[in-house]
N, C-alpha and C positions, 0 to 999 in steps of 0.2 A: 964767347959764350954769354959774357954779362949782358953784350947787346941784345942777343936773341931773347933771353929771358926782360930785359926791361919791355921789349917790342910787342912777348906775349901781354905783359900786365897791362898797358898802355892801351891794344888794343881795344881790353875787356872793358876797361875801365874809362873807354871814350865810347863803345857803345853800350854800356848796360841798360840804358834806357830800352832798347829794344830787346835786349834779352828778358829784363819783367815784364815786359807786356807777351812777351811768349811763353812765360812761366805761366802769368794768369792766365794767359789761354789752356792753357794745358792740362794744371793739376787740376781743376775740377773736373774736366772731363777722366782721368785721371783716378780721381777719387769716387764719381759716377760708377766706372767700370770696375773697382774694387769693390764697390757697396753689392753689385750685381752677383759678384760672388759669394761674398760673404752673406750677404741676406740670403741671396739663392739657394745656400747649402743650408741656413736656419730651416728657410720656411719649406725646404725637403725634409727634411727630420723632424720640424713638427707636424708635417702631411703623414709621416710612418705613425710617430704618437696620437694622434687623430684616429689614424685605424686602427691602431691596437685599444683606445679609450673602445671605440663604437663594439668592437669587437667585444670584448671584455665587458664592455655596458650590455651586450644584447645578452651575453652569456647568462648575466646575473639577472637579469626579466626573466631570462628561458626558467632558470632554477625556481623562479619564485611561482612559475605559475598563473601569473595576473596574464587574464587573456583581454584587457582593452573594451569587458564589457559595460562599463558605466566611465562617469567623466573622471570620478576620481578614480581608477583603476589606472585612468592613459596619466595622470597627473602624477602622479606616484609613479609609474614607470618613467615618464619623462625627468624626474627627478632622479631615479635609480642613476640614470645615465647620465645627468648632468654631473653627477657626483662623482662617476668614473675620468669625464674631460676635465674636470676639474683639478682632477688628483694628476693625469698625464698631463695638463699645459696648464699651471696656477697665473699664470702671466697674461693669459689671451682671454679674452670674454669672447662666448656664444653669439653669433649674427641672428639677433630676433629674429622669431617663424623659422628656423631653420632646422631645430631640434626635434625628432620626432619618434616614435616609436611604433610601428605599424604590424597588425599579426595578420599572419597570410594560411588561412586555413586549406588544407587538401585531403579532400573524402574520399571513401572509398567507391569505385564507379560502379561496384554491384549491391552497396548497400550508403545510398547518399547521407542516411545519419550519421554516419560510423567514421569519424575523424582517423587518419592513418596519419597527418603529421601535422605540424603545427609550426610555421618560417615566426623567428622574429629579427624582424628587419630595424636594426637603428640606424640614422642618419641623425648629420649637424655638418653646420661651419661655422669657424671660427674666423676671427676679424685679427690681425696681427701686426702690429708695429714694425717697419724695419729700424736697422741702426740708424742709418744713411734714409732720410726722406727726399730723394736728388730730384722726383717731379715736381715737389712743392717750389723746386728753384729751376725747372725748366730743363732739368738736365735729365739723361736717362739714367734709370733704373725702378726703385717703386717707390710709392705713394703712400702716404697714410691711412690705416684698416685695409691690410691687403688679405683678403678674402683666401680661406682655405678649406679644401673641401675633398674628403675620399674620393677615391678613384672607382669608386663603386662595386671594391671585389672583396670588400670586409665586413663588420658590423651587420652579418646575418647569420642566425642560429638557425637549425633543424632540430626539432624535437618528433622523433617518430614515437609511435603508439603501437605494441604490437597486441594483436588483437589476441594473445594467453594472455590470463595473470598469473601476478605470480603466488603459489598455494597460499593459504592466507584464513586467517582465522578475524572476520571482522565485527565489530560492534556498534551499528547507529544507536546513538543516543539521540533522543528524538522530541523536540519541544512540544506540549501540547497545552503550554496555554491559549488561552482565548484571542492576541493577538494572529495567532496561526491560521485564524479563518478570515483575514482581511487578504484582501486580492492580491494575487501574483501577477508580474508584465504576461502571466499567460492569459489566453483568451478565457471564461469562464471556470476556470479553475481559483480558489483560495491557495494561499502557501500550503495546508497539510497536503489538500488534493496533488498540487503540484508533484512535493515531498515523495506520496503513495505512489504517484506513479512512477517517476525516478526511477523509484528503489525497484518496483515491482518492475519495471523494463528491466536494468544493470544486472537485478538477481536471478531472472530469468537466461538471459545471455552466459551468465557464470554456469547455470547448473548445467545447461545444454552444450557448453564447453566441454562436460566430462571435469572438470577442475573438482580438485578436493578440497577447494576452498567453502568454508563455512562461513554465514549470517546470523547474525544475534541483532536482535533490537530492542532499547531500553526508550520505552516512554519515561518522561518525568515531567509531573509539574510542579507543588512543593513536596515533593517524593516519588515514591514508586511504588504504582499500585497493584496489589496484588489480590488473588481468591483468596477467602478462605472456607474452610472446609463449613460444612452445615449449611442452618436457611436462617433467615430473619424470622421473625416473629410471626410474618403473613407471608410467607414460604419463597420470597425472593434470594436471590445473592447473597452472601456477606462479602464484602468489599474492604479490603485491608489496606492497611500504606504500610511500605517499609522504606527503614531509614538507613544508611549504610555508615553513619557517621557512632562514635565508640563518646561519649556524652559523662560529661565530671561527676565524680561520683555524690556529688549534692541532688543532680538534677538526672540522675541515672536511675529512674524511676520505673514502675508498673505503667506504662502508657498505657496497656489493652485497659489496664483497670479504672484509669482515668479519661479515658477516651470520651466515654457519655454522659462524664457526671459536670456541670458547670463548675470554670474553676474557683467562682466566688473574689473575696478580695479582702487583703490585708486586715480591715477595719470587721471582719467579722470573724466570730470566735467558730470552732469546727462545729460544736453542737448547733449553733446558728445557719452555720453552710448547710448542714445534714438536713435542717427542716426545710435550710429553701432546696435543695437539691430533692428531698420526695416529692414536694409541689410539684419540679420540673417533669420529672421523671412520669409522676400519673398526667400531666396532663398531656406530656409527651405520646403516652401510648393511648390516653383515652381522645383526647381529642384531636391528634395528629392523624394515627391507625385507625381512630375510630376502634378498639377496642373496649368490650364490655369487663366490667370489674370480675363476675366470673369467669369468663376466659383467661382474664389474666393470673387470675389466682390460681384454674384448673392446672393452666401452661406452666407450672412454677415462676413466671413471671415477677408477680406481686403477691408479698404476705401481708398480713395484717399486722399494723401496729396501731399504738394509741392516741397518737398524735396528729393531726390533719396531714394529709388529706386521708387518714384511714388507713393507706396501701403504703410499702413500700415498696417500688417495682427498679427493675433494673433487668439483664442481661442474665441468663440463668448461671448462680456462680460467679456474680460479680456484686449481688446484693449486699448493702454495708449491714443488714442486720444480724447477719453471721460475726461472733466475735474476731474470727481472723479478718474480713474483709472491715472491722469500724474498726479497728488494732490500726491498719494498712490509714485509713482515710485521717483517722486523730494524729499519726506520725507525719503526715503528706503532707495536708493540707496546707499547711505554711509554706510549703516550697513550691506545691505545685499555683497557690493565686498570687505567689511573687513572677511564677511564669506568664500566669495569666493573663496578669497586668503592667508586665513588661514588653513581653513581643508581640508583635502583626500578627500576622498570621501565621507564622510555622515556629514548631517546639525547637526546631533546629537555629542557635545562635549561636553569634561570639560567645555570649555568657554562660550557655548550657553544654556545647560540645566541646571537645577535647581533642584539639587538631593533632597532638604527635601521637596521644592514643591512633585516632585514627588512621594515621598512614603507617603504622604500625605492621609489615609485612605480614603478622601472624592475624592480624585482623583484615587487614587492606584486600587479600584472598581469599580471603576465607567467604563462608558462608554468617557471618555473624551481621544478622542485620535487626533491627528494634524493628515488630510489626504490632500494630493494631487495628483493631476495627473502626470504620470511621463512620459516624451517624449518619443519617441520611434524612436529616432533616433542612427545616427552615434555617435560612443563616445568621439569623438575630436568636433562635430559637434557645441552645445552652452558652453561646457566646465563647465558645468553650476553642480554645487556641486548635485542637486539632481538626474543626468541623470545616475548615477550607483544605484542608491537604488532600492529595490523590482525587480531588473529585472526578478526574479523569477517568479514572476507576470505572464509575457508575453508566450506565448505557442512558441516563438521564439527567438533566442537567440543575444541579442543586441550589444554584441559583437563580433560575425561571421562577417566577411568579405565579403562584394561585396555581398551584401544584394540586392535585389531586391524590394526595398521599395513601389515600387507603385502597385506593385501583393502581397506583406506579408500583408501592414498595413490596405486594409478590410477585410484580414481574418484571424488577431489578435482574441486571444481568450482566457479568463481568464487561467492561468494554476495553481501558487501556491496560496492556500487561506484558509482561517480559516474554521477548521468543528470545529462547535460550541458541545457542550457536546450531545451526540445521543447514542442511544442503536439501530439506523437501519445496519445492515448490510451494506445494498445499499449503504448508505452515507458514511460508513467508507473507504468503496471498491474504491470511490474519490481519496482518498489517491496516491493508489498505481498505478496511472494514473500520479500522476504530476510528473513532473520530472527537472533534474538540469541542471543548463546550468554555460559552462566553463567561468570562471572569475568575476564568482561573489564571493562577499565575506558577511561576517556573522557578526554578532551581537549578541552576546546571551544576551545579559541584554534588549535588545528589545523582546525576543523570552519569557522570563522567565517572563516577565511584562506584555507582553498579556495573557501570561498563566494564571497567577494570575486573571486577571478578566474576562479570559472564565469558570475558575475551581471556583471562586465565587459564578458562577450563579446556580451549583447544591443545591443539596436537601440532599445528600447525607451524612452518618454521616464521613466517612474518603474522605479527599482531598490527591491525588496527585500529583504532579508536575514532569515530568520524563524530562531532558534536555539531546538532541542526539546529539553531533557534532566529530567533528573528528578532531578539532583543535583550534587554538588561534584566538582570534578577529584580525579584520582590525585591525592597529597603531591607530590614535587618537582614535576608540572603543574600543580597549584593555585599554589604559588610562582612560576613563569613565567608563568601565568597573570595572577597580580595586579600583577607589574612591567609586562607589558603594555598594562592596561588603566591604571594610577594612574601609571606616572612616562613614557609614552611613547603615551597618549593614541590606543590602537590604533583604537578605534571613529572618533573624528574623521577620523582619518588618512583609513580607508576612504571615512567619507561625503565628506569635500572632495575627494579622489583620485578617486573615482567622478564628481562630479560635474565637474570639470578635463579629465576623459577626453575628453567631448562635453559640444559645446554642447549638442546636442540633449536631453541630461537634465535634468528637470526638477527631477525628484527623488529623495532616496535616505533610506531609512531602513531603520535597526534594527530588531527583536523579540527576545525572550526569554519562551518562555513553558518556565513550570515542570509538568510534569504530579506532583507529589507536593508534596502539604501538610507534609511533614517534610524529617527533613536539612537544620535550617537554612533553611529555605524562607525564610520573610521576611528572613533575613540575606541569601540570595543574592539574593533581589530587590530590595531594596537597594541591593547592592553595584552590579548592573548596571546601575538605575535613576541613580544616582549616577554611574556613571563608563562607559555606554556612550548606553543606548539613552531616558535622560529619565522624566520620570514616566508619561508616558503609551505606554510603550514594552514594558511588564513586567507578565504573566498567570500567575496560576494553573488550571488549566484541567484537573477530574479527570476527565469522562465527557463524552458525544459530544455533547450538546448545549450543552456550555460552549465546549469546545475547537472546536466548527465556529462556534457566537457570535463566539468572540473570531478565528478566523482568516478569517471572513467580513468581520466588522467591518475588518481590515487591508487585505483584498484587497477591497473593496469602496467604491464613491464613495457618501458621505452628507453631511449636513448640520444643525448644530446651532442650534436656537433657540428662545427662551422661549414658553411658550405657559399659559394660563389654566387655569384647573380648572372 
């Protein structure tokens, strides 16, 4: 036994030389064939995570709506997605150019405008390490950056469009300053023309649906302009703005009352303002209207005092010669030329409104809005804070030049103004008659608050709210603007306030769609996607088949799901 055992070790041990060279031959191959397994089962489970990223990436485009029409739209989507592979494989980096997001539009073949679905297709490959790099050593198995890529039956969405909506109580809120008349990607169309026709096509299809869905549309530009009853002095329009904002009770004043009168400044005493304010005033109506002194005295217009210019004339019922209206003007005057000579152009700021007044349920529905009358003069003329607001209003534009005032202002004639929620035709077709006049500027948080309590008044079980501009508020409105939305949570207020109203609601949601690629554009979508209406709340939308896309896709019932290639 001792022999046979010494004979095994003896053998081993006179030839090992040949047994490690057949070791060496061996285990690498060996270990080759072991890598092939083990990275092979890796880089199959990171091919499944791959397609669930693409998958789960296309989902979340689908949700948001971005249909690929401008560069940054694909940019922003391609981002969506890279953040989904990212979150499935943190380990592998994306194969440049490989990453893509593509929308695959399918119309209807008896009406080719009329989108029935909408594919979004995500693709990518990713580049992957194995453990074992065995070709870099000539042996088999894989190599470094070994390339990974779907099998091309995942990372595709279907969003159908069914051609009902669903009932629906809706409110554009609708920009009309002066930017609005610069060009659209549409051929001879401006953005409002574009805007008119949209809406005027979308609302058309609704009523001839049969749908009991109703339309409201809220012009704004720094407010909302409204009729009021009676005529001007030389028998046109009277032309109001209302304010929808609830205003501190320092600066919660008689606007109709101060409306015409300049608001002077700090450094002058009220008796002082009162003489320069009759100056204004007669030469307002004499040399502006071309008004005779007894006309204006026959009209109750202007009475006689002692002082130059002779007349005091004013608004019938608004003249300070009356002890209640100089009572009114000696109390005011302090407050209202600290307005005067603090804000731009609109009475509405940080420092004048009163934001949780205002979202205030019992306000925020209500019909409580601040109206007055807005002069219809020259724009240097009483300098006076409220003579830019609502000029939309007017069917003439108040800041044109060499204005013919005593031939325009009797045949002044309502132009922008609230269509209350309606299913008529006729009344929507209003609409796309008014029109914009250069140098005025906008407020949406005035636009977005009427809205609220025109889209109140329906019946209907889902509210909309759709906000159209093409840019950034006036300065001190862009500043009231932004305390509203980030420290006082204006959008939520709405939707939970809307929704409280009636049980009967189902639902309520926001929009903002931008028609201009500049101006900040992705900052202001952004902003609103962050602090009002969510990510899938916020469009770009330059010509007529983007913008009826994306307001069909809002006002219309569809459905989201994976489908194969």
């Amino acid at each position: 036994m001792y022999n046979l055992s010494f004979f095994k070790f003896s053998y081993i041990q006179n030839n090992r030389a040949a047994v490690s060279v057949m070791f060496a031959i061996v285990l690498p191959i060996l270990i080759a064939s072991f890598s092939i397994g083990i990275d092979g089962a890796r880089f199959l489970i990171k091919r499944a995570k791959l397609s669930d990223a693409l998958s789960q990436g296309a989902l979340a485009v689908a949700l948001t709506g971005n249909d690929n029409s401008l560069d940054t739209d694909i940019t922003r989507n391609e981002q969506l997605l890279e953040s989904y592979i990212d979150y499935y494989l943190p380990s592998d980096k994306i194969k440049p150019g490989s990453l893509k997001v593509t929308l695959r539009k399918k119309y209807d073949p008896d009406d080719t405008s009329r989108v029935v679905s909408l594919d979004y297709i995500a693709d990518a490959a990713i580049l992957s390490n194995p453990i074992f790099e065995s070709l870099e050593h000539g042996l088999p198995g894989f190599g470094k950056d070994v390339q990974i890529s779907s099998d091309g039956s995942n990372g595709i969405v279907r969003k159908t469009i069914d051609e009902s909506s669903v009932e629906s109580d809706i409110v554009f809120a609708v920009d009309f300053s002066g930017s609005m008349l610069m060009a659209s990607s549409e051929p001879s169309m401006n953005r409002m023309q574009l805007l008119q026709k949209v809406v005027s096509d979308l609302s058309k299809d609704i009523i001839e649906s049969k749908s009991k869905t109703k339309i409201g549309i809220v012009p704004f530009d720094l407010g909302i302009p409204v009729e009021l009853s009676g005529k001007n002095p030389l028998g046109g329009a009277r032309i109001g703005c209302s304010l929808p904002y609830k205003f501190n009770q320092k600066y919660d004043l008689d606007f109709d009352f101060w409306s015409f009168k300049i608001p002077g400044d700090s450094f002058l005493t009220a008796n002082q303002a009162i003489k320069e304010n009759n100056l204004a005033q007669y030469s307002y109506y004499t040399d502006v209207l071309g008004m005779w002194d007894k006309q204006l005295i026959d009209s109750g217009i202007c009475v006689n005092i002692t002082d130059l210019p002779g007349l005091s004339c004013e608004r019938i019922g608004y003249n300070i010669t009356t002890p209640a209206n100089l009572s009114k003007f000696n109390n005011e005057y302090g407050v209202m030329s600290k307005i005067g000579n603090m804000t731009y152009q609109s009475i509405a700021t940080n420092m004048t409104v009163n934001h949780s007044a205002t979202l205030d349920k019992k306000v925020l529905f209500s019909n409580d809005y601040k109206v007055f009358e807005v002069p219809f003069v020259p724009e240097y003329f009483f300098s006076s804070v409220f003579g830019g607001m609502c000029s939309s209003g007017f069917n003439y534009n108040i800041y044109s030049n060499n204005l013919n005032y005593p031939r325009i202002v009797p045949s002044i004639k309502q132009n922008a103004y609230v269509i209350n929620l309606t299913s008529s035709q006729s009344e929507l077709q209003k609409f796309s008659k008014m029109k914009v006049h250069l140098g005025t500027n906008n407020d949406t948080t005035a636009g977005l608050l009427t809205a609220a309590k025109v889209v109140s008044r329906g019946v209907n079980p889902q509210k909309i709210i759709i906000i159209i501009t093409d840019g950034e508020d006036t300065r001190d409105v862009a500043e009231l603007s932004t305390k509203f939305h980030t420290q006082f949570h204006m959008c939520q207020k709405i939707v939970d306030g809307l929704k409280e109203l009636s049980s009967d609601t189902k639902g309520v949601k926001i929009f903002y769609i931008s028609l201009s690629a500049t101006d900040n554009n992705e900052k202001r979508l952004s902003f609103w996607r962050d602090n009002c209406v969510g990510t899938d709340g916020a469009f770009t939308a330059l010509d007529y088949s983007t913008l009826k896309d994306v307001l069909g896709g809002i006002l219309q019932k569809g459905n989201i799901h994976f489908i194969n290639k």
